[in-house]
N, C-alpha and C positions, 0 to 999 in steps of 0.2 A: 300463437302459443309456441312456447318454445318445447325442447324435446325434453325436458327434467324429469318425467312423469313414465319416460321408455327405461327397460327393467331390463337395459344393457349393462357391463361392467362396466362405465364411465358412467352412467347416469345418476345427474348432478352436479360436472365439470363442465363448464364454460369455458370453451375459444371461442379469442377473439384472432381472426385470421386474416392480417395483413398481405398476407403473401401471394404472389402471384406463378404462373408458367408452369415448374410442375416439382420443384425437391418440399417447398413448404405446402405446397396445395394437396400431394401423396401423402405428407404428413396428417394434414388435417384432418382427412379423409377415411384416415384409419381409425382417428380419433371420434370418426362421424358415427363411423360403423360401430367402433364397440360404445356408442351412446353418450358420448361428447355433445352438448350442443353445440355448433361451431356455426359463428355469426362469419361471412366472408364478405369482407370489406373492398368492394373494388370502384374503377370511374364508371362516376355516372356514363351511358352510353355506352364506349366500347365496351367498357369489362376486361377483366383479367384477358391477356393478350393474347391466349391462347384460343380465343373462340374463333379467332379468325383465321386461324392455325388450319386450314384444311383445303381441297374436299379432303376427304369427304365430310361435307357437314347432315347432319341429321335431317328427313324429312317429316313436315308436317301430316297431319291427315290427308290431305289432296296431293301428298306425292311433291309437294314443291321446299326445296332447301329450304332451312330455315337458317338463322346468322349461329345455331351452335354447331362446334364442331367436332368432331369424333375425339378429337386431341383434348380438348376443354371437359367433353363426358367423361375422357376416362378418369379424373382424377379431383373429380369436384361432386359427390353424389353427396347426399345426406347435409349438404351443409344449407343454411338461409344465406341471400345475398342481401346486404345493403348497399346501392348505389353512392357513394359520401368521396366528394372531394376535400382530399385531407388538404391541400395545400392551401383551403380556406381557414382564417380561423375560427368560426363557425364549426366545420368539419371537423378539425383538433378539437374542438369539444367535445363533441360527440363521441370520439376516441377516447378521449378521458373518462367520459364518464361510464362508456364502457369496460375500460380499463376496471375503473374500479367495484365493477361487478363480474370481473371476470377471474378464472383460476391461471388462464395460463395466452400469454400472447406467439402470434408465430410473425413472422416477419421476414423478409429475404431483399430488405435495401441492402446497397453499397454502403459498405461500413460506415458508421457516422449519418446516414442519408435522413434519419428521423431525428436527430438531434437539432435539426434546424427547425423541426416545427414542435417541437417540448415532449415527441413522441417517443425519445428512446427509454433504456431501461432505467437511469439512474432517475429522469424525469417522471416515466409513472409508478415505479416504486413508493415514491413519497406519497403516494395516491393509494396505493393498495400492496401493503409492506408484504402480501401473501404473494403476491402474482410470480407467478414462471413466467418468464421471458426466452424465447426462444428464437436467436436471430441465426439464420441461414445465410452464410455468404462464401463466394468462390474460395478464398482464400484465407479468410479468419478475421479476428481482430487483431491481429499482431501480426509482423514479418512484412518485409519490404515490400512483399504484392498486396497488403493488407485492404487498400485503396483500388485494385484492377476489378474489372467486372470478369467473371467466372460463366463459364456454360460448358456444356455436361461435353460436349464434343472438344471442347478446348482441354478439359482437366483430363478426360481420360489418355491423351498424347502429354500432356506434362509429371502425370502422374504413374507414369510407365505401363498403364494398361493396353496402348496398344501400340509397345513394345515384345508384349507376347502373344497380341493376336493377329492374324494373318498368318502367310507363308513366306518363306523366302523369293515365292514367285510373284506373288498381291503386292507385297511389303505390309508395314503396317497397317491395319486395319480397326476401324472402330467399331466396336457391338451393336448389332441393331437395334436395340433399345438405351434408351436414356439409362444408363445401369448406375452411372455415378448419380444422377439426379433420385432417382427411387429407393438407393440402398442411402444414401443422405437424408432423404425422407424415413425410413424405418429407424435410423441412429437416432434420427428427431424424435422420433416417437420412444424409443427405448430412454431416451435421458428425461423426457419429461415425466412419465412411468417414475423414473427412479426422483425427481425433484420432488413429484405428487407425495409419494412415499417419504420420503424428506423434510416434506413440509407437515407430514401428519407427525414426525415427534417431536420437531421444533417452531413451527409455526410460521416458519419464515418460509420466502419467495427465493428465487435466485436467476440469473443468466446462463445462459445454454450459447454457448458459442461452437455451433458448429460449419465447419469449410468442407466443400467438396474435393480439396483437394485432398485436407485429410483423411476423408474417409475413403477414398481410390486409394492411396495409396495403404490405407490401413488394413483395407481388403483384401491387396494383393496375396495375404495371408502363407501360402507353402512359397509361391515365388519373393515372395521380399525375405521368407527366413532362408532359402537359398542363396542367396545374396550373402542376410547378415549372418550366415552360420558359414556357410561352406564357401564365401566370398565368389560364386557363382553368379555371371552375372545371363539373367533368363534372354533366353532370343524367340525368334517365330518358330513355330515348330506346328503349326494347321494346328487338325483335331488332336495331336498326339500330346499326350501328361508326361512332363519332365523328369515322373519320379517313378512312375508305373510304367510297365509294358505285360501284354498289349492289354490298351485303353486308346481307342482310337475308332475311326471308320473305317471299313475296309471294302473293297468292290466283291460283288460275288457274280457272280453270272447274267443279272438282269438288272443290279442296282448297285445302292452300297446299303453296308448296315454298321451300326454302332455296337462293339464289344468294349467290356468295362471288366475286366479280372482285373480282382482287385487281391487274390494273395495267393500261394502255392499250390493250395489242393483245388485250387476254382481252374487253374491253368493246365492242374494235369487233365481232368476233366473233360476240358474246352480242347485240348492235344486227343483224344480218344474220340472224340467226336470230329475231327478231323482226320481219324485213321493215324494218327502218328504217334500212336504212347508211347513211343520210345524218348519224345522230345524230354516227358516229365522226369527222367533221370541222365537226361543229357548233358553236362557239366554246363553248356555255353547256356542253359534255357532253366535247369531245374528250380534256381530260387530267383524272384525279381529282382538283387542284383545285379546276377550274371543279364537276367534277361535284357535290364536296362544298359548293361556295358557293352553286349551284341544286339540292339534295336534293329540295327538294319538288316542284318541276315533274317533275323525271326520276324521281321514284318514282310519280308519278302516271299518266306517260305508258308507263313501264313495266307499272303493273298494268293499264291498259284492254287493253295488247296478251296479256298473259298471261291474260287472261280467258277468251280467247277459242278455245281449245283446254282439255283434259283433263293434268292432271299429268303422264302417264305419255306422255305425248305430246312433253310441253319436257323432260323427265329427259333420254328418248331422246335430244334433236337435241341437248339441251345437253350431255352426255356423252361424244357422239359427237364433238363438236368442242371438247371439252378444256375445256371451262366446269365449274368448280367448282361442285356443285350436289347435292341431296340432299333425300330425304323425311323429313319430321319423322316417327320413329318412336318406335312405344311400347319399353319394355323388352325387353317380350315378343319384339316385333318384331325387336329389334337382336340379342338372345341367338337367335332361330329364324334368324336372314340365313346366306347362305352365308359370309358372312366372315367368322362369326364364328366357325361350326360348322367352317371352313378353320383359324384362328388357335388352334383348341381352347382357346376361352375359358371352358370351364367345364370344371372339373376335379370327378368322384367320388371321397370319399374311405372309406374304412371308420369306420362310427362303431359304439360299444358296443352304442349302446341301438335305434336305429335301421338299424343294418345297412349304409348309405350315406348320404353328406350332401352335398350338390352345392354348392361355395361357386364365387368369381369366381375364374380364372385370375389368375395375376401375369402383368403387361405384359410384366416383361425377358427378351429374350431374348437367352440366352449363349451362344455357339458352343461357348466350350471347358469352361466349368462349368454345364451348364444347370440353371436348377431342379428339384428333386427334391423332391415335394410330401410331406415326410415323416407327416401325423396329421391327422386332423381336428381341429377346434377341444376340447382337453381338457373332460372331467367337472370337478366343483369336486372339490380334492384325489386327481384321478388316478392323479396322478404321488407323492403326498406321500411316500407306504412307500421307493419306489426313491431320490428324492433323496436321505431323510433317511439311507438306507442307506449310498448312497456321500457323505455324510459322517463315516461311521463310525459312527453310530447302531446299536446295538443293539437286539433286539426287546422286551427289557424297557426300555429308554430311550424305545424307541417308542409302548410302550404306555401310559406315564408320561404322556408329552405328552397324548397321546389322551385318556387319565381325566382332565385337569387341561383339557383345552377348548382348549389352547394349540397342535394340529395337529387336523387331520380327512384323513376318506379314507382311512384305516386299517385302518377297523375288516375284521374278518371275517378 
């Protein structure tokens, strides 16, 4: 059975999810959560490339690895898997005829890379004039890199992101998470929202051309309008914000902590709780201009004060008087906090081989369609037997494909 019947806010949109690793799969997956049925199409056998992506891979009941891997969980729950080798033409059938019971495709080939098997947009268009197509690629459809393969570590050094992160002691530095790959994956989902829409006053389908490189650099959001406004061009600056002071880490006596003032009266404030109210009418400190044109005097005069007491001691006063402020915590730390275990941010879900599988809560919350956390991240070919079923497949058709290598997940 497919998900049509869960009382999500997508419930009765079909993907169909060619994509693999992780900017189209993040996509999908959101699509999953708010009640998309999303078919995920991958090779028979290995499967989307990321299962093997680890350790850590998940254990079964008896404690023994299994071939899924923590990277493959995070970003594939809720979806069914069909095992199907497109490069068969067999398997381009199958696509097609999917295609044309589906509302919206995702895809993340090198540009052109399905046009050789009749799988791109202009080809199943003529099959289902409604369908969204959504192709995901490093670089776009257009512009001389149009043809290079794209990865999240490569875009965020071309796309200036990490030209602002690091220090001038690290040098540049890349985010620890895939940031270009997942915020590529939400654009994904935000344009096909807006096509869905789109398609409900004209009736037609369209293409989604989105690049990762686009979206870094689209992102870069105060630092690119620095640039194109005040012809600034950003450097490494650590923790510290190019446009605020202080907004930054600072050490105190036993650690460091994180302050975020963010406007004049949060600063005079944050200056009284450091015993120095004199700073908040001080010409060099009283407004964030002056603050930002003296950074280095007022980061230095701030850290001697913060010295001078234990973390848990400035969280307290600074909390207590509305200063934005916070511990740099581990993972660990921020999933054990009470806010998190409040927000029920991690969800258990049933898995086959394992019993339960603990992935990240989705962020949205909906009053009137709330998410409905339908599967765990599928087996490779899971799902294949029921899809191909409710295609009309037969179980000698079924079994056809199976001998011929051209579906898995069948067997037995």
């Amino acid at each position: 059975m497919g998900r049509e019947n869960v009382a999500g806010a997508l419930a009765g949109i079909r993907v169909l999810d060619l994509s693999r690793v992780l900017a189209g799969p993040w996509a999908g997956q959101i699509l999953a959560d708010l009640g998309a049925d999303v078919i995920k199409v991958e090779r028979p056998g290995a499967g989307d490339d990321t299962r093997g992506w680890g350790p850590p891979f998940l254990k079964d009941k008896d404690g023994n690895p299994t071939r899924e891997s923590a990277y493959y969980l995070c970003a594939n729950r809720g979806k069914r898997s069909l095992a199907l080798d497109i490069t068969r033409p067999e398997g381009q059938e199958i696509v097609r005829r999917l295609a044309a019971r589906s509302d919206v495709v995702l895809e993340n080939f090198k540009t052109g890379g399905l046009a050789k098997y009749g799988l791109d947009y202009e080809s199943l268009r003529t099959i289902n004039p409604r369908l969204i197509y959504c192709s995901i690629t490093g670089f776009g459809q257009t512009g001389p890199n149009a043809g290079r393969p794209g990865y999240d570590f490569l875009i965020q050094g071309m796309a200036g992101l990490m030209s602002v992160t690091g220090t001038p002691e690290s040098g540049p530095t890349k985010v620890g998470v895939a940031v270009t790959d997942l915020t590529t994956g939400l654009y994904s989902v935000i344009a096909i929202l807006a096509a869905l829409q789109a398609r409900h006053r004209t009736g037609e389908g369209q293409h989604i051309d989105m690049a990762l490189f686009d979206v870094q650099l689209g992102w870069m959001a105060n630092q690119a309008t620095n640039y194109l406004v005040g012809g600034i061009v950003p450097g490494l600056m650590g923790n510290a914000h190019p446009n605020i002071v202080p907004y930054q880490d600072f050490p105190t006596q036993d650690g460091r902590i994180i302050v975020a003032v963010g406007n004049d009266e949060q600063f005079r404030r944050f200056a009284a709780i450091l015993g120095r109210s004199e700073w908040g009418q001080d010409e060099r400190f009283a407004d964030n201009r002056a603050r930002v044109a003296n950074r280095a005097e007022l980061v230095a005069l701030i850290e001697a004060e913060l010295r001078r007491a234990p973390s848990a001691h400035w969280l307290a006063a600074l909390d207590k008087a509305g200063i934005p402020c916070g511990a740099v915590q581990s993972v660990a730390q921020a999933f054990e906090s009470e806010q998190a275990r409040a927000r029920g941010l991690t969800v258990a879900l049933e898995h086959p081989l394992a019993g339960t599988v603990k992935t990240v809560a989705n962020p949205i919350k909906l009053s009137g369609t709330p998410i409905e956390y339908g599967s765990a991240p599928p087996m490779v070919g899971q799902h294949s037997r029921a899809v191909l079923t409710e295609l009309g497949l037969g179980e000698d058709d079924i079994r056809a494909l199976a001998e011929a290598g051209v579906v898995g997940g069948v067997e037995g």
